[in-house]
C-alpha positions as CSV (number, residue, x, y, z in Angstrom):
1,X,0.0,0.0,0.0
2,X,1.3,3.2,-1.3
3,X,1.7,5.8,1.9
4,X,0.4,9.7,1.7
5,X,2.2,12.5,1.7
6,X,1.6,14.8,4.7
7,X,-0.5,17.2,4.4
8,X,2.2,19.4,7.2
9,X,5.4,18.3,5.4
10,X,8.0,15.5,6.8
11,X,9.8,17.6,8.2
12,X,7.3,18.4,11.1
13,X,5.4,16.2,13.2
14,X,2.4,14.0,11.3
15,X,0.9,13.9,15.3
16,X,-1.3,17.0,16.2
17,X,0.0,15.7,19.8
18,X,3.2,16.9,19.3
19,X,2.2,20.4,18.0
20,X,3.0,23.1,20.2
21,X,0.8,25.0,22.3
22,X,0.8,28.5,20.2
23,X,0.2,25.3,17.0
24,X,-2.8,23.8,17.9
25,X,-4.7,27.5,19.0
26,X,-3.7,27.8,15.1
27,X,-5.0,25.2,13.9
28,X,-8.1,25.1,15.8
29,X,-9.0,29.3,15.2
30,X,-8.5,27.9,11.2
31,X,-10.6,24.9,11.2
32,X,-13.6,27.4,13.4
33,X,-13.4,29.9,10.6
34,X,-13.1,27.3,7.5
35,X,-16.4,25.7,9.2
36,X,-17.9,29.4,9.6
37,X,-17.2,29.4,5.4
38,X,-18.4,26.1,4.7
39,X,-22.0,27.0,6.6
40,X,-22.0,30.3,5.1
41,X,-22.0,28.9,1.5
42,X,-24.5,26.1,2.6
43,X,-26.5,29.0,3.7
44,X,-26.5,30.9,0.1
45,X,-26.8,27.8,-1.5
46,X,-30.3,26.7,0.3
47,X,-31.0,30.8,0.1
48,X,-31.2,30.4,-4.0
49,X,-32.4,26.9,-4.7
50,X,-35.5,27.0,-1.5
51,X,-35.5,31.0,-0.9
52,X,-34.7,33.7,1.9
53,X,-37.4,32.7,4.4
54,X,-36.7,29.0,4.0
55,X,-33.3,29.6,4.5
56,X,-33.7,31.6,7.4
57,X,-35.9,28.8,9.5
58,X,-33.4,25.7,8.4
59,X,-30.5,27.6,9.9
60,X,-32.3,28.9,13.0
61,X,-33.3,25.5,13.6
62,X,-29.3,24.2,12.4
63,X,-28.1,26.9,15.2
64,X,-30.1,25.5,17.9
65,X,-28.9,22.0,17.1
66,X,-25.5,23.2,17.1
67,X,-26.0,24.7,20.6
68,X,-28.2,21.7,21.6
69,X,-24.6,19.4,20.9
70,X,-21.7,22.3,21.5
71,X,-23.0,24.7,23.7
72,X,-24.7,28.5,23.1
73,X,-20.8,30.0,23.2
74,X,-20.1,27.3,20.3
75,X,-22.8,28.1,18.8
76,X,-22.7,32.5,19.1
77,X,-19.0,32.2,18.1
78,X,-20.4,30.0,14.8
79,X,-22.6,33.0,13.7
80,X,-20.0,35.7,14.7
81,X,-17.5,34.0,12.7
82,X,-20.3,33.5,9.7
83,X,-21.0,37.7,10.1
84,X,-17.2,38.0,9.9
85,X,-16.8,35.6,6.8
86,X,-20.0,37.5,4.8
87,X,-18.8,41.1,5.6
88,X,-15.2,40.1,4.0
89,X,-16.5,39.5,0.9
């Protein structure tokens, strides 16, 4: 079986384990925003193929679920993150 490349390079550690401190705050503020992006364009996407209204009560009831599983600080800093994401563009 043919082994993958890293996706981090051989020269650093292929264990998130062994990341530093300052590493895994990194990695862990870019997976929170790449999420934020993903929902926001799941968002648009139901927005133009269901409408605005639609759109709006699917992710109400998505946001409660998220809170339901994370907790409501989860689930705010989801939707200030989304605001963030849609003002940059």
């Amino acid at each position: 079986m043919k082994q993958q490349q890293s996706l981090i390079g051989s020269e650093k550690a292929n264990n998130l384990a062994n990341l530093s401190s300052q590493g895994r705050l990194n990695l862990q503020e870019t997976m929170r925003n790449s999420e934020a992006r993903e929902w926001l364009a799941r968002y648009r996407k139901k927005a133009l193929e269901e409408g605005r209204g639609e759109a709006q009560y699917w992710w109400q009831q998505t946001l409660e679920n998220i809170a339901k599983r994370r907790g409501q600080a989860a689930a705010d800093d989801l939707r200030q993150r989304m605001n963030t994401q849609k003002d940059k563009k």
